[in-house]
C-alpha positions in Angstrom: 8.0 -11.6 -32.0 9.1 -8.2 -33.5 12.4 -6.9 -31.2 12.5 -3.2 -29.9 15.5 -1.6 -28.0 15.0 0.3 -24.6 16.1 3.1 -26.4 14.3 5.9 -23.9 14.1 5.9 -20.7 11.8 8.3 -18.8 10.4 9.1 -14.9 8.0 11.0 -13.2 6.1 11.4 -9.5 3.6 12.6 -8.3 1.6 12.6 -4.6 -1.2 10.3 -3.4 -3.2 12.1 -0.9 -4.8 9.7 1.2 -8.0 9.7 4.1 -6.3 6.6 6.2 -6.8 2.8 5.2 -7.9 2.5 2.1 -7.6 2.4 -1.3 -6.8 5.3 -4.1 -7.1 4.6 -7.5 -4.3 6.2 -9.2 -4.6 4.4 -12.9 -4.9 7.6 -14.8 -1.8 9.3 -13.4 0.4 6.5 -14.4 -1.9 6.3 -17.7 -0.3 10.2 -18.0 3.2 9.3 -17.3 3.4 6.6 -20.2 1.9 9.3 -22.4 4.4 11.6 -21.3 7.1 9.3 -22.0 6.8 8.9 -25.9 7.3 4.7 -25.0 5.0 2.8 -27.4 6.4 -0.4 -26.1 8.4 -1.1 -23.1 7.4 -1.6 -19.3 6.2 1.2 -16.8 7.8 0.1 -13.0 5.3 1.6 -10.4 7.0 2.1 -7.0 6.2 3.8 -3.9 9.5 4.6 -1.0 6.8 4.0 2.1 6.8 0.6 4.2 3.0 1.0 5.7 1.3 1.2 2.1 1.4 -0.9 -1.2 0.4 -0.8 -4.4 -1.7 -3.6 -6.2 -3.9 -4.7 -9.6 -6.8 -5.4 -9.1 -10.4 -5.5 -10.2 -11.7 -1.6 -10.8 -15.7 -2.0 -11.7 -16.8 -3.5 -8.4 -15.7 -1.5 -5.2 -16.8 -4.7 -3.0 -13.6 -6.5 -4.2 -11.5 -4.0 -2.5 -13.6 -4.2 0.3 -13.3 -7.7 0.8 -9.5 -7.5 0.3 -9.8 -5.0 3.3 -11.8 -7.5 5.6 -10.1 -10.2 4.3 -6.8 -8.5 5.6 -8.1 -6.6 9.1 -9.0 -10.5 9.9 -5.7 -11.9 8.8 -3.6 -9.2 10.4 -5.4 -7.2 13.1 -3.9 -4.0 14.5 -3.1 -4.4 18.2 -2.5 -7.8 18.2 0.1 -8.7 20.8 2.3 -10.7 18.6 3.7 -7.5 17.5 6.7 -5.4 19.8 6.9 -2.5 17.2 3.9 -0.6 17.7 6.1 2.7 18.0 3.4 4.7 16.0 0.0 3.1 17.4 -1.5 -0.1 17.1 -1.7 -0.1 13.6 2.4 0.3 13.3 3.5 -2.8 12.1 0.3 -4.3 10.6 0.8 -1.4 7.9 4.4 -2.9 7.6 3.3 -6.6 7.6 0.3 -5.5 4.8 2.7 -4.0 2.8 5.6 -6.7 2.6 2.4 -9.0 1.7 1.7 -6.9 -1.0 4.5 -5.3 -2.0 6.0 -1.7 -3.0 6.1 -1.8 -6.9 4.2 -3.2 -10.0 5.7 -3.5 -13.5 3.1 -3.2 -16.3 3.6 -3.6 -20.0 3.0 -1.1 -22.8 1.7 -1.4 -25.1 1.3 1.2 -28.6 1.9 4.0 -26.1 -0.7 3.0 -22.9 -0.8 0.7 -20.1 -1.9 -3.1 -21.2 -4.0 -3.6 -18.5 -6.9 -5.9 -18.6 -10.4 -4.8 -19.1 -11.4 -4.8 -15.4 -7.9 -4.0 -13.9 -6.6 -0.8 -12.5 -3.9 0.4 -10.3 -4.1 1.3 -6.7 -2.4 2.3 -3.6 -3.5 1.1 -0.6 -3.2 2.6 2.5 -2.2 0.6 5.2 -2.2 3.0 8.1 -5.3 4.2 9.6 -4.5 8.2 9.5 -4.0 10.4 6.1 -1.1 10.3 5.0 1.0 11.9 1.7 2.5 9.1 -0.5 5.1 9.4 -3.2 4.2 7.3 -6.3 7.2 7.3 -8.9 7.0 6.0 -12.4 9.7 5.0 -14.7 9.3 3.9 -18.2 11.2 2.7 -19.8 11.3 1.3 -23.8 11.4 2.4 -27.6 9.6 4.8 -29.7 
């Protein structure tokens, strides 16, 4: 194992435009940040400051598999569902905050000679929890050697 020091530290953000529940891919934007950064090896943390979205890995050549995830979840936490007493912004409230702790607010991703090392069949997305568009803040921080 050859040792490298986190000698540079970089950050950037950017905005996630989304059309209500669903997923965005946003591979390519962090794919930009690590390029930006000059890292050739180190870890990119992936984090968004929102508590009715989340970000995930997952498989990017099938679009079914994020529909499944979708149905998978509208089953597992329906919106509406009387359990809930925090439904101050619709009935979708805190199912977007109960999706999101499930899934959580950050990734951390390895890189690798200056990209992500993501699998062949993985990319990044944010996934929109509520059912209206919103505006999501994605920042990434990188963070290795030269």
């Amino acid at each position: 194992m050859r040792r490298h020091s986190a000698d540079h530290v970089a950050q950037a953000a950017f905005t996630v435009h989304t059309r209500g529940r669903g997923f965005s891919e946003i591979t390519d934007e962090v794919a930009n940040a690590v390029a930006a950064s000059g890292v050739q090896t180190g870890l990119a943390n992936v984090f968004t400051a929102h508590t009715s979205c989340s970000l995930l890995i997952s498989e990017n050549a099938d679009p079914t598999v994020r529909a499944d995830l979708e149905r998978w979840f509208a089953r597992a936490v329906p919106d509406g569902d009387p359990l809930f007493r925090h439904d101050a912004e619709g009935p979708d409230d805190m199912p977007a905050h109960v999706r999101s702790i499930l899934t959580g607010v950050s990734l951390t991703v390895p890189v690798h000679a200056g990209r992500l090392a993501l699998g062949t069949w993985q990319g990044l997305y944010l996934w929109e929890h509520r059912t209206d568009a919103h505006q999501r803040k994605v920042t990434v921080t990188v963070i290795g050697g030269g």
